[in-house]
KOLROPA-833736 format. One line per 2 residues: their letters; for each residue x, y, z of N, C-alpha, C, O. Coordinates in Angstrom, 1 decimal. Atoms other than C-alpha are relative to their C-alpha. Layout:
% residues N
a = X Y Z X Y Z X Y Z X Y Z ~ ...
END
This chain:
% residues 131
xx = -0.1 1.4 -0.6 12.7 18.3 11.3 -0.1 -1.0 -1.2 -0.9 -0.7 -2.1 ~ 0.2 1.1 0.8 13.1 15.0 9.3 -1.4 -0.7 -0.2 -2.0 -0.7 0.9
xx = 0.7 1.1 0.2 10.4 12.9 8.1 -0.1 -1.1 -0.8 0.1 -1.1 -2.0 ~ 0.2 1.4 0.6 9.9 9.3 7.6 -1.1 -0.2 -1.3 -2.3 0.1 -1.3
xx = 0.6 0.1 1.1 8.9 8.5 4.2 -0.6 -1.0 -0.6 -1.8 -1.3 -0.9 ~ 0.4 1.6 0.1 9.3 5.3 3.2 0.9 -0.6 0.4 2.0 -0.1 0.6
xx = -0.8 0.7 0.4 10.5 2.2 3.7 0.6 -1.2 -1.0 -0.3 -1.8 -1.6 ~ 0.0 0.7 1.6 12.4 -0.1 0.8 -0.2 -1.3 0.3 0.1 -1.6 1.4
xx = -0.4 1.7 -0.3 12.2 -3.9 0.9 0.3 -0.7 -1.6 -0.6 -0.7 -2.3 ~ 0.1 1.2 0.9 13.2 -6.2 -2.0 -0.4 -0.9 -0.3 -0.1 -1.9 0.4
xx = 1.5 1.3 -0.3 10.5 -8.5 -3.4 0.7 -0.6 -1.2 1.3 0.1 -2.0 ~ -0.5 0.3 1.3 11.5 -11.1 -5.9 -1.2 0.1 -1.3 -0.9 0.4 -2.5
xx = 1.0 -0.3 1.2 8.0 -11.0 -8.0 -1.3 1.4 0.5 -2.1 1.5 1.4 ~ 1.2 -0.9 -0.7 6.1 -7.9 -7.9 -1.7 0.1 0.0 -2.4 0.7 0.8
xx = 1.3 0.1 -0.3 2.8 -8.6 -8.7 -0.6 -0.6 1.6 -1.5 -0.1 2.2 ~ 0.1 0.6 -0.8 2.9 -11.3 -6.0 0.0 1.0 1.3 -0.8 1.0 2.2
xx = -0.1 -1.1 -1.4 3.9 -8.3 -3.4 -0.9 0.7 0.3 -1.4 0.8 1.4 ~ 1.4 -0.8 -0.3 1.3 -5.9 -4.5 -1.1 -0.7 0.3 -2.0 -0.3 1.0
xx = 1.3 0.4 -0.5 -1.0 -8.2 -4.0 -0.2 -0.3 1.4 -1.1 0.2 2.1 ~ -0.2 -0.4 -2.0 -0.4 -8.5 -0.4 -0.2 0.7 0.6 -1.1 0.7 1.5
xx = 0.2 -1.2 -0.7 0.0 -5.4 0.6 -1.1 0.5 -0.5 -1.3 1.7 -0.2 ~ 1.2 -0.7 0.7 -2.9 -4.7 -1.3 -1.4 -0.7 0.8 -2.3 -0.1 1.5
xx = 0.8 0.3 -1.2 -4.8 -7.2 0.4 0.4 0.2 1.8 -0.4 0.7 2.6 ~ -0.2 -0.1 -1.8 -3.6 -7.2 4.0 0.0 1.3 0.1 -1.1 1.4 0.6
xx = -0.3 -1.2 -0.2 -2.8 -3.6 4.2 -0.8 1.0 0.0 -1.0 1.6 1.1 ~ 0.7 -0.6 1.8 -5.0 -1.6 1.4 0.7 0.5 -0.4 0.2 1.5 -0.9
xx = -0.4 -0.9 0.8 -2.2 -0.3 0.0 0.2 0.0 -1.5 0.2 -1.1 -2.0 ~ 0.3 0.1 1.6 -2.2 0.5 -3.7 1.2 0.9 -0.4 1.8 1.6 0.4
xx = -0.8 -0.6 0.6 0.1 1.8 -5.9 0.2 1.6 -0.4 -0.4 2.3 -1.2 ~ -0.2 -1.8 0.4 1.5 5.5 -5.8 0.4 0.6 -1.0 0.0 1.7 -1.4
xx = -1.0 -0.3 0.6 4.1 5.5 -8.0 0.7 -1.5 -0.7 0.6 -2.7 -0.3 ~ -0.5 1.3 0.1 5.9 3.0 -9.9 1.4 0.6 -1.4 1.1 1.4 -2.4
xx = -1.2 -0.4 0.4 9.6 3.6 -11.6 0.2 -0.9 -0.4 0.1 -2.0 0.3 ~ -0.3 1.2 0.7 10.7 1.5 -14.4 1.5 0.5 -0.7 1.8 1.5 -1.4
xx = -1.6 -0.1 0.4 14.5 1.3 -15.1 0.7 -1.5 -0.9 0.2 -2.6 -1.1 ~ -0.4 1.2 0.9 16.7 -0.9 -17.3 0.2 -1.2 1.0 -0.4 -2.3 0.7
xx = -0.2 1.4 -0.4 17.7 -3.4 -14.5 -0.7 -0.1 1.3 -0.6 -1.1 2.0 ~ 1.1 -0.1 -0.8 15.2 -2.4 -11.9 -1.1 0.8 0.3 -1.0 2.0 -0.1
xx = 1.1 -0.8 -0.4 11.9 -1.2 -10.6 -0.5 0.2 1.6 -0.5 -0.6 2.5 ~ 0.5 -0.7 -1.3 10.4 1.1 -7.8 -1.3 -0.1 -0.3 -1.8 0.3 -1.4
xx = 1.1 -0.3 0.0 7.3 0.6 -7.0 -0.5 0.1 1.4 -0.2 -0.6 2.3 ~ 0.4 -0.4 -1.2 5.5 2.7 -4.4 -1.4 0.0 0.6 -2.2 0.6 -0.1
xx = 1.1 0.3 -0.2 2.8 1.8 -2.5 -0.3 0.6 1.7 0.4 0.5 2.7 ~ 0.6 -0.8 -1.5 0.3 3.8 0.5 -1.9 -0.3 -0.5 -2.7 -0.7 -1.3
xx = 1.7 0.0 0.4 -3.0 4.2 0.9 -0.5 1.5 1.1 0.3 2.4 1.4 ~ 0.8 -1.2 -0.2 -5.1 6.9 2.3 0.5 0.6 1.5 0.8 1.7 1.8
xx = -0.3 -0.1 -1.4 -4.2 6.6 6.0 1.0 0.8 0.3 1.0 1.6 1.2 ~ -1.3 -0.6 -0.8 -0.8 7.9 5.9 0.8 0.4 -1.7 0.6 0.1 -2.9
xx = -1.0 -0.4 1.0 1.9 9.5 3.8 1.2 -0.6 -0.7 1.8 -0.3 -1.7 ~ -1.0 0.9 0.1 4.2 6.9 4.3 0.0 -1.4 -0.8 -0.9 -2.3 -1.0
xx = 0.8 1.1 1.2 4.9 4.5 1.6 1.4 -1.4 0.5 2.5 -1.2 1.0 ~ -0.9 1.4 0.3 6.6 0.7 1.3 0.3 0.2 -1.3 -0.6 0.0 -2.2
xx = -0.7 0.6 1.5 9.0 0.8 -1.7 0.5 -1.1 -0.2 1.4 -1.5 0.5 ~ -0.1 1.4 -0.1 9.0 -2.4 -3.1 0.9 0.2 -1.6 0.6 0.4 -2.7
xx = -0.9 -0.2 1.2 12.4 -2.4 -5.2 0.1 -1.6 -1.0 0.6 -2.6 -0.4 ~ -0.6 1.2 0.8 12.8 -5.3 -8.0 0.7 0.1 -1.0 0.6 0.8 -1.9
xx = -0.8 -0.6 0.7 15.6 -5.9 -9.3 0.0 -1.6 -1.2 0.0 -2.8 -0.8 ~ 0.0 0.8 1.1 15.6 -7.8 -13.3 0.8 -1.1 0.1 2.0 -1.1 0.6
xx = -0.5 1.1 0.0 16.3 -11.1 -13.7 0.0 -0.6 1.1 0.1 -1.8 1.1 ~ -0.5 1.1 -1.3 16.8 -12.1 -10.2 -0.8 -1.3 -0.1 -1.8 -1.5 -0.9
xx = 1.1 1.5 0.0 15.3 -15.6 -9.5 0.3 -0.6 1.4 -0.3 -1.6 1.8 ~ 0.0 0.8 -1.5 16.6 -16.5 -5.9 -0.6 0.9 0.6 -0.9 2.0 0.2
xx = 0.4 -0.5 -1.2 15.5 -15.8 -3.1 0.9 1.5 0.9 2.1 1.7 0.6 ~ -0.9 -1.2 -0.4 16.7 -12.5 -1.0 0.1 -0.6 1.1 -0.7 -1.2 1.7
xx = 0.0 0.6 -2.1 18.4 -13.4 2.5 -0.3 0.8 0.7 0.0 1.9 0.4 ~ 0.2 -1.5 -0.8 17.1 -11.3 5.0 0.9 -0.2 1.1 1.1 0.6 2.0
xx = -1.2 -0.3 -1.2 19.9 -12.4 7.2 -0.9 0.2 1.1 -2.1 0.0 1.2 ~ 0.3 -0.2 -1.7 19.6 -11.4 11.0 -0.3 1.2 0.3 -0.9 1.4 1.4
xx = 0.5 -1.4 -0.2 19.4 -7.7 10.5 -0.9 0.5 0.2 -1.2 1.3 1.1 ~ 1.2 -0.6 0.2 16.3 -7.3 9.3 -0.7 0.0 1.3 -0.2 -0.9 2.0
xx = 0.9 -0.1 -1.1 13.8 -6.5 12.2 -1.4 -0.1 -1.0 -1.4 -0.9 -1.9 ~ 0.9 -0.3 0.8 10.4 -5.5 10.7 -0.9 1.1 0.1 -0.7 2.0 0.9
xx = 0.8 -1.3 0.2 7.4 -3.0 9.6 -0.8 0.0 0.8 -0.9 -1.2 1.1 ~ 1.2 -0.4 -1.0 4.6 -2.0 11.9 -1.2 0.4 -0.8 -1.2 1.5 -1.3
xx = 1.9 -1.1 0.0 0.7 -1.0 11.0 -0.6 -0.3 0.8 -0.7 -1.5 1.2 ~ 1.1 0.2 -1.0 -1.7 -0.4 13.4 -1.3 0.6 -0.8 -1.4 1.4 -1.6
xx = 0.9 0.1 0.5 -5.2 -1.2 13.2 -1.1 0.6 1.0 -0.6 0.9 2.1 ~ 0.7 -0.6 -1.0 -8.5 0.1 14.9 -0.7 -1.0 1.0 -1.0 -0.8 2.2
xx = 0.4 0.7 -0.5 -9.9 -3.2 15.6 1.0 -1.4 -0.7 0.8 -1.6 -1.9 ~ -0.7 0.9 0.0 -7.1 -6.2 15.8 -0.7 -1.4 0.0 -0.1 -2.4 -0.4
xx = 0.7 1.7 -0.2 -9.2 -9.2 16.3 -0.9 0.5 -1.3 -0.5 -0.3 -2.2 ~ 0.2 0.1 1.3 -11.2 -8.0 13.0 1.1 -0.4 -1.0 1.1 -1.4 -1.6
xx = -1.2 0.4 1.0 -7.9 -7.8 11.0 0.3 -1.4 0.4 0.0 -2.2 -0.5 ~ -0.5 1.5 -0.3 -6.8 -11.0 12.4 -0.8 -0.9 -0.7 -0.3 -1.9 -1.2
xx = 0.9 1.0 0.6 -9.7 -12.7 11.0 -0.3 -0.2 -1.4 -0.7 -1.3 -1.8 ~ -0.1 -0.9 0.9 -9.5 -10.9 8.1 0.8 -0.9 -1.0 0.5 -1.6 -2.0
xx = -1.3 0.4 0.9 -6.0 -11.7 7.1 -0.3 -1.8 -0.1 -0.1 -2.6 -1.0 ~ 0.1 1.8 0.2 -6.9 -15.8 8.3 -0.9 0.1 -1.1 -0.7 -0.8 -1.9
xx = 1.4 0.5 1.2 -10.0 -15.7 5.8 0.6 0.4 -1.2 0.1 -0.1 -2.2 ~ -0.8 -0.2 1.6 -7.3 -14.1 3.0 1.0 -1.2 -0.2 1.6 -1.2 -1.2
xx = -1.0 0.4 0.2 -5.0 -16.8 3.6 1.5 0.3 -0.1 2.4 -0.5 -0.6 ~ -1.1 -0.7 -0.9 -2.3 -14.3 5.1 1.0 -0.9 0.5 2.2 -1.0 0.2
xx = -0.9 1.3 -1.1 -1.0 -17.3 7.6 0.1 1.4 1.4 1.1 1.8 1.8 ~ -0.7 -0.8 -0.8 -1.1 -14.7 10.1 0.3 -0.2 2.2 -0.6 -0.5 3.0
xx = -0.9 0.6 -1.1 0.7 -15.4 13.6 -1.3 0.3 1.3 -2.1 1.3 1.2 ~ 1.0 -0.2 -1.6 -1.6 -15.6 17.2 0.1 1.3 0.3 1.2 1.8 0.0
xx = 0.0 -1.2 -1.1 -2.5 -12.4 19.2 0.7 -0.4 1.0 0.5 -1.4 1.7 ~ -0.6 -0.2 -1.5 -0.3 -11.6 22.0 -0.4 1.4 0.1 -0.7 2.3 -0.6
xx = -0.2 -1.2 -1.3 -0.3 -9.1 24.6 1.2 0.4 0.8 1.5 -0.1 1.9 ~ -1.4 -0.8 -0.6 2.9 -7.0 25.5 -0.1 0.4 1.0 -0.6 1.5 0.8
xx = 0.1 -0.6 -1.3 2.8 -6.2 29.2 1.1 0.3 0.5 2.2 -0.4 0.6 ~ -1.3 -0.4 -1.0 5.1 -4.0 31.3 -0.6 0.0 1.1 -1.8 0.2 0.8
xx = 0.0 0.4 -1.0 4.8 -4.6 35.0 -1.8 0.5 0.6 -2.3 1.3 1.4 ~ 1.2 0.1 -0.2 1.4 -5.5 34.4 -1.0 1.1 -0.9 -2.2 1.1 -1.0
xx = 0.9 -1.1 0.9 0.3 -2.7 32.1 -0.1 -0.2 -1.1 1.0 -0.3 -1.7 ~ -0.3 0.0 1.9 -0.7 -3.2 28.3 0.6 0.9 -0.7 0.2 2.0 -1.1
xx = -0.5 -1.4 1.0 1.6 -1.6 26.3 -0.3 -0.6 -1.5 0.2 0.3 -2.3 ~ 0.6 0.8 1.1 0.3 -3.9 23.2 -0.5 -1.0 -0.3 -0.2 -2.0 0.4
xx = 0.6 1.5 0.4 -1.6 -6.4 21.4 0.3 0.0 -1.6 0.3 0.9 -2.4 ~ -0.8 0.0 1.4 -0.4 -7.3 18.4 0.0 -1.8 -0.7 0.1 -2.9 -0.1
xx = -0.6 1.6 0.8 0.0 -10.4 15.4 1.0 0.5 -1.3 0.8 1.5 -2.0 ~ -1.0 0.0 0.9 2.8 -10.7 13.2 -0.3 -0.9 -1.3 -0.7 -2.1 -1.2
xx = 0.1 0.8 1.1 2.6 -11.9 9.7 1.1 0.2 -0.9 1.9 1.2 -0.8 ~ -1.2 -0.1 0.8 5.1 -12.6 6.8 -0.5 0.4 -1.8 -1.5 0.0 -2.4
xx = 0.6 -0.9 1.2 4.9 -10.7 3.4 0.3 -1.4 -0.8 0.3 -2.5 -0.2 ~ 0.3 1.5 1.1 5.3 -13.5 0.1 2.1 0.1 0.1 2.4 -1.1 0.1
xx = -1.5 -0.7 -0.5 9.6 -12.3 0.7 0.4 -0.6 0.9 1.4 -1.2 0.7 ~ -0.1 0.8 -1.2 9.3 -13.9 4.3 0.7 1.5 0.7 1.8 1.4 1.3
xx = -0.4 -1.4 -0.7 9.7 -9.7 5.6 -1.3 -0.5 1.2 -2.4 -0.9 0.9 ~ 0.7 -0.6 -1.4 8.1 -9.5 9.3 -0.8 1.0 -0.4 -0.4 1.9 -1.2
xx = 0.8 -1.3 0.2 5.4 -7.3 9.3 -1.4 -0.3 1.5 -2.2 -1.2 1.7 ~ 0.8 -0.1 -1.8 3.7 -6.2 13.3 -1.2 0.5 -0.7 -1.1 1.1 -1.8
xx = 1.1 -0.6 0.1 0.3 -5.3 13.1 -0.5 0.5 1.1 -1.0 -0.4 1.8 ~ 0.4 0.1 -1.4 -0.8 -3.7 16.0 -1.6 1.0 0.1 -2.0 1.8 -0.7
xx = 1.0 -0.4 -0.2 -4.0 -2.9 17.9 0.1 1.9 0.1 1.0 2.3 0.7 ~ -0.2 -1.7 -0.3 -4.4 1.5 17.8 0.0 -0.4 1.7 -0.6 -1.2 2.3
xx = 0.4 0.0 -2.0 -3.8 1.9 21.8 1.6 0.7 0.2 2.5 0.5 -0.6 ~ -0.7 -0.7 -0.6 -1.3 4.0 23.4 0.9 1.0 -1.1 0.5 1.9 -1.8
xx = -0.4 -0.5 0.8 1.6 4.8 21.7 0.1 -0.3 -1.8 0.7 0.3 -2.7 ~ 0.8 0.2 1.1 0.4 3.4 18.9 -0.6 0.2 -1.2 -0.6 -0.7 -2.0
x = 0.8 -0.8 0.9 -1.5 5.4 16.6 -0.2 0.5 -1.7 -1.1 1.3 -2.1
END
């Protein structure tokens, strides 16, 4: 069977990235790949296997479009109203708690925040399918 490994995003400064996901997340650096006109750098942390590769590529200086495609990343947390407080006291910006209900049932609670890129990133409470 397949497994999910990572996923890539392109950041225009990487320190600025790691530090993000370093704070919001804890992820830290796995790996990091230095090439003539770009760099891989991979980042996880203890929780999971699964890493965000954060590709940069030399010289750039604009901004990346993320267009309409992009959707975004998911982590779930054990207690969501700590994180939430968490990321506001880091200066995150991170978006209100909602609650996802199907025909009255919780199927999540969740806040969304934006990496330093303007990438979507779900955070959600551990609960159901979740985990």
């Amino acid at each position: 069977m397949a497994k999910a490994i990572h996923s890539m995003i392109r950041v225009l400064e990487e320190q600025r990235s790691i530090d993000f996901y370093r704070t919001a997340f804890g992820l830290d650096i796995a790996d990091r790949l230095d090439f003539e006109t770009f760099t891989l750098v991979y980042l996880r942390n203890a929780d999971a296997d699964f890493e965000v590769e954060l590709t940069v590529n030399k010289g750039r200086t604009d901004p990346y479009d993320l267009g309409d495609g992009y959707g975004h990343i998911a982590f779930c947390v054990d207690d969501l109203d700590a994180e939430h407080a968490r990321f506001k006291a880091n200066d995150l910006a991170p978006r209100d708690i909602v609650e996802f209900k199907n025909e009255g049932r919780l199927i999540a609670r969740f806040f969304f925040v934006a990496d330093p890129d303007g990438y979507k990133i779900e955070v959600l409470q551990r609960h159901g399918r979740y985990k």
